[in-house]
LOMAR-181934 format. One record per residue (C-alpha): x, y, z. Coordinates in steps of 0.001 Angstrom, whole numbers, plus 524288, in hexadecimal, padded with zeros to 5 digits. Example, Ala and Ser with C-alpha at 12.3 -4.5 7.8 and 13.67 -1.06 7.14 Angstrom:
<sites>
8300C7EE6C81E78;835667FBDC81BE4;
</sites>
This chain:
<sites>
12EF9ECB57EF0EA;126FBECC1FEE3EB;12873ED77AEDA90;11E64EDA32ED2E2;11F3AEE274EC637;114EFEEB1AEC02E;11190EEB5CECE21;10539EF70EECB63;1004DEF194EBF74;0F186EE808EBCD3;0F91FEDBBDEC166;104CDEE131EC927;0FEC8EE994ED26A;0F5BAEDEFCED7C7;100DEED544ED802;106B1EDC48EE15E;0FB97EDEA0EEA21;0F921ECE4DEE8A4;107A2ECB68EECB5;1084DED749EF8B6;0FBA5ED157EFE10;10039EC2FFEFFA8;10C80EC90CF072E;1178CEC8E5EFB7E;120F1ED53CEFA72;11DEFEDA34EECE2;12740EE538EE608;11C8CEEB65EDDB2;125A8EEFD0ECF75;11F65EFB2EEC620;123BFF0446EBE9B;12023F1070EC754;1173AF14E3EBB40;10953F0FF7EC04D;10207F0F9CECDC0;10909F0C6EED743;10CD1F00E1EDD5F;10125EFF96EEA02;10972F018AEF6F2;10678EF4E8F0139;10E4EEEC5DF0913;1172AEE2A3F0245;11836EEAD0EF65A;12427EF40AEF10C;122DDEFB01EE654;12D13EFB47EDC4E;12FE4F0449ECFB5;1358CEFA45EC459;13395EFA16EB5B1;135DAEEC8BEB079;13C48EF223EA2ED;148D6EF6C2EABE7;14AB4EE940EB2BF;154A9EF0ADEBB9C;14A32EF905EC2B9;14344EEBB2EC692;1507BEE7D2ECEF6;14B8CEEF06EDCE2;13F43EE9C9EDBB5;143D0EDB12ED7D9;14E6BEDAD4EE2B2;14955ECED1EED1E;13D76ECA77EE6E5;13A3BEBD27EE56D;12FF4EBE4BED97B;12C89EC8E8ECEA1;11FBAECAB1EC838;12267ECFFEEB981;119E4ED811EB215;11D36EE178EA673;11697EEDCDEA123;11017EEB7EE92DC;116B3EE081E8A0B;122D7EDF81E92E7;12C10EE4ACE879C;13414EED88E8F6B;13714EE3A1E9A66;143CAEDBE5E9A46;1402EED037EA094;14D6CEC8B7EA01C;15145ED5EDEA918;1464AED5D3EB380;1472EEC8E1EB74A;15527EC82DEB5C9;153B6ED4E9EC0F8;14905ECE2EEC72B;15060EC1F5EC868;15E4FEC6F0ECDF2;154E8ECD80ED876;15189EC119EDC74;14463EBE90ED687;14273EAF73ED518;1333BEB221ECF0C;12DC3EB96AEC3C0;11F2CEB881EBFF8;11CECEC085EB2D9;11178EC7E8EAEEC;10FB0EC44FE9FC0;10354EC43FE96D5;0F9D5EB85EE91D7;0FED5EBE50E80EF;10D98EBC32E8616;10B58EACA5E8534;0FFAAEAEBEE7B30;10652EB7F5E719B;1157BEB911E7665;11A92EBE7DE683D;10FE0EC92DE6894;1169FED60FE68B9;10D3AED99AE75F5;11211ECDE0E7D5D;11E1CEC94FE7729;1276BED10BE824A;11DF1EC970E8E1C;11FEDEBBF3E876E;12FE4EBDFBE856A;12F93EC434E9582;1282CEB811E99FB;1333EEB0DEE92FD;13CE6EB707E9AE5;13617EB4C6EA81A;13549EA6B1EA4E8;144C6EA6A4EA17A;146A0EAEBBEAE5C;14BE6EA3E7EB6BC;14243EA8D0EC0C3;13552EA2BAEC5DD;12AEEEA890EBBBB;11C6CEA897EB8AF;1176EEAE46EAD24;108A2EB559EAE7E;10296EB605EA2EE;0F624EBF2FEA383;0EB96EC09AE9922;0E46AECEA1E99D8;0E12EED69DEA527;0D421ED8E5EAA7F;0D89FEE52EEADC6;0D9FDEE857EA013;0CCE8EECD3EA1EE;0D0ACEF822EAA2A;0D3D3EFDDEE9EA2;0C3D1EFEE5E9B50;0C301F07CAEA963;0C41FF153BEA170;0B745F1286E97AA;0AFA9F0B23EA037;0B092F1615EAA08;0AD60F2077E9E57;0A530F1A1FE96B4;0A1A6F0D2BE9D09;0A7C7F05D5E8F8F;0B4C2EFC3FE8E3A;0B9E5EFE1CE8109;0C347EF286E7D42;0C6F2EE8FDE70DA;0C2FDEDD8DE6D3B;0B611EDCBDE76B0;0B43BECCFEE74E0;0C204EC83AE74F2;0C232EC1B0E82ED;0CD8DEBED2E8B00;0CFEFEBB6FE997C;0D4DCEC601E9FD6;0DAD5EC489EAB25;0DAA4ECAB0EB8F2;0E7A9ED344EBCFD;0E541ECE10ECC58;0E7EEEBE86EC74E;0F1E8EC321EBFFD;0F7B5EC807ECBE5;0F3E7EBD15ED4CB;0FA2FEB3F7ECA5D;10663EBC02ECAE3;106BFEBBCAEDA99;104E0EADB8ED990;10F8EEAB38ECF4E;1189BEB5ADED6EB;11742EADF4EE48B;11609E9EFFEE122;1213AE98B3ED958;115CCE8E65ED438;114FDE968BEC87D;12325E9751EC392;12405E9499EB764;11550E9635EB1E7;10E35E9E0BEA92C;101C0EA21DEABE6;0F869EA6F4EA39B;0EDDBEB0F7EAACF;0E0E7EB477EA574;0D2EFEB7F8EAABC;0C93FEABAFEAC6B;0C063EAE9BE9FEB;0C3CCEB6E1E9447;0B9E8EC2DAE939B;0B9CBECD6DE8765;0BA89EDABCE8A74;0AB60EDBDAE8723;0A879ED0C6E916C;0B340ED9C0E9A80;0ABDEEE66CE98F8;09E42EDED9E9DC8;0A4F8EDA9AEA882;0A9E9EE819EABB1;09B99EED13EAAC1;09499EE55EEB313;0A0C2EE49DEBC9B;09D4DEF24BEBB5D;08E1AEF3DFEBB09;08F17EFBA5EAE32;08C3AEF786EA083;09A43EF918E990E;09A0EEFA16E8A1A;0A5FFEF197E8336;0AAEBEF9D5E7746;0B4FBEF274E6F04;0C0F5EF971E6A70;0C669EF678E5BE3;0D54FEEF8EE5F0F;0DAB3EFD36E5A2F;0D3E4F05CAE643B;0D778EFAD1E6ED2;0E635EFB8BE69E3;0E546F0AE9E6AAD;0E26BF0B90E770A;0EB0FF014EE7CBB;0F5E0F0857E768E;0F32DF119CE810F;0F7F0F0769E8BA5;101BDEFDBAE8503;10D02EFBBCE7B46;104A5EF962E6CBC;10A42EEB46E6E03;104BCEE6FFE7953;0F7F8EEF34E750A;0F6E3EE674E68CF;0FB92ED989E6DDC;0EFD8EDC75E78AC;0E658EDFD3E6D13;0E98DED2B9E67A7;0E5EDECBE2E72BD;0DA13ED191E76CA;0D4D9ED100E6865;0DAABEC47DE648B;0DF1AEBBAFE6F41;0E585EADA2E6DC2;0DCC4EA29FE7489;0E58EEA452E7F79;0E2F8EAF61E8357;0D514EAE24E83C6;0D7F5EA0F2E8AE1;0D4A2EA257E9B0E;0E20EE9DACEA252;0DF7BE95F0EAD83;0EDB5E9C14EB527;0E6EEEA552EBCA9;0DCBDE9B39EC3C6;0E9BAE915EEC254;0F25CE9BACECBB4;0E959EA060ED497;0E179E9650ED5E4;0D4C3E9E84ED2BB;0CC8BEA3A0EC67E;0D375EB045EBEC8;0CAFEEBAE5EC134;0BFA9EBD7BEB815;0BEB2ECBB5EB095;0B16BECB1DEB8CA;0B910ECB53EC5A4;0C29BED40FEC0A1;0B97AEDDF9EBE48;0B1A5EDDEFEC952;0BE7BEDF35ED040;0C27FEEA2AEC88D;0B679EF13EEC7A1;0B7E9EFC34ECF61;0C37CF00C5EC5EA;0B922F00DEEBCFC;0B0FAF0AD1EC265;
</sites>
């Protein structure tokens, strides 16, 4: 049995579906606070929040392998405690969900609690892989709102480009690491397969789209106003940072995606045309 945290979030929810279809029982974790948790064969939902490592206990009790993913900068999670619950259930395999800035920028304030957590997963004593992920292409969800309105994306720093990545490899990555103990020990870095700016993004959107989309470029401030909205200010300004000024390696395109599953990452291209009909 796998249990699967964050179960109804981007990377979580399809996860799930991934490890149901090819036949694994999945215990699908959230918080009760979001959508729920899709009802299909294999699957039981479970209410847990990873910052009480008690209420993860039911939902860790027989399973062979945990999939580990924390809300915002992972501050309020004691790692040492979930695994230490997860492993005393029996779990023998963790596979962590961390972020690309918690190797590139581990004393940032934004990603210095990821960085110390993946520490503690690799101290765990259990089997562990460590999934490092670069941005989400479904970041540009986020656009959905103006594009409907007023058929604009407003975003910062319009030529900075970076590979974002594709929450469905992320997921097949994580199935992958979750059910084949070849990956023990490894860090993977996960990224798209060409860095695009969110200019290049918002062309792709509109002819994805068969409309012409205008790209207006928010000043850092207005950007960091209205993440504010969504996230803790230091994970708002560590993201800033990146997308404005990122190191060399996190422009660079990792190859761990294609290495894994033995295919390309999926382009923004394909991603949108995918996604398209959320656009609409």
């Amino acid at each position: 049995m796998i249990v699967v945290t964050g179960a109804t979030g981007n990377v979580g929810r399809l996860l799930v579906e991934s490890l149901a279809e090819a036949g694994h029982e999945v215990t699908a974790v959230s918080r009760g606070v979001s959508s729920p948790v899709p009802e299909r064969a294999g699957v039981t939902p479970m209410v847990a929040d990873l910052s009480d490592a008690g209420s993860l206990t039911p939902a860790v009790k027989g399973a062979d392998a945990l999939f580990l993913l924390v809300s915002g900068a992972g501050a309020h999670v004691d790692g040492e405690a979930v695994l230490r619950t997860a492993a005393d259930a029996g779990v023998s395999r963790v596979v962590l969900l961390s972020s690309q800035a918690a190797g590139t920028r581990p004393e940032a304030v934004s990603h210095a609690p990821l960085a110390a957590l993946e520490q503690v997963v690799r101290s765990s004593g259990l089997e562990w892989t460590v999934l490092r992920a670069g941005g989400f292409t479904t970041n540009a969800f986020a656009w959905i709102p103006s594009i409907r309105a007023q058929g604009k994306v407003f975003a910062p720093y319009g030529d900075v480009a970076l590979p974002a990545v594709d929450p469905l490899d992320l997921a097949s990555v994580a199935a992958a690491a979750l059910t084949g103990g070849v990956h023990a020990g490894r860090t993977y870095v996960l990224t798209g397969p060409e860095a695009t700016s969110p200019r290049q993004r918002t062309g792709i959107l509109g002819d994805v789209l068969g409309v012409d989309l205008e790209f207006v470029e928010l000043g850092p401030d207005q950007a960091r106003e209205q993440m504010l909205r969504l996230m803790p200010a230091p994970v708002a300004d560590g993201t800033l940072e990146i997308l404005g000024q990122p190191t060399p390696e996190e422009v660079r395109v990792s190859p761990d995606v294609a290495a894994v599953l033995g295919r390309e990452a999926t382009s923004f291209a394909a991603w949108a045309e995918r996604s398209a009909a959320d656009f609409r």
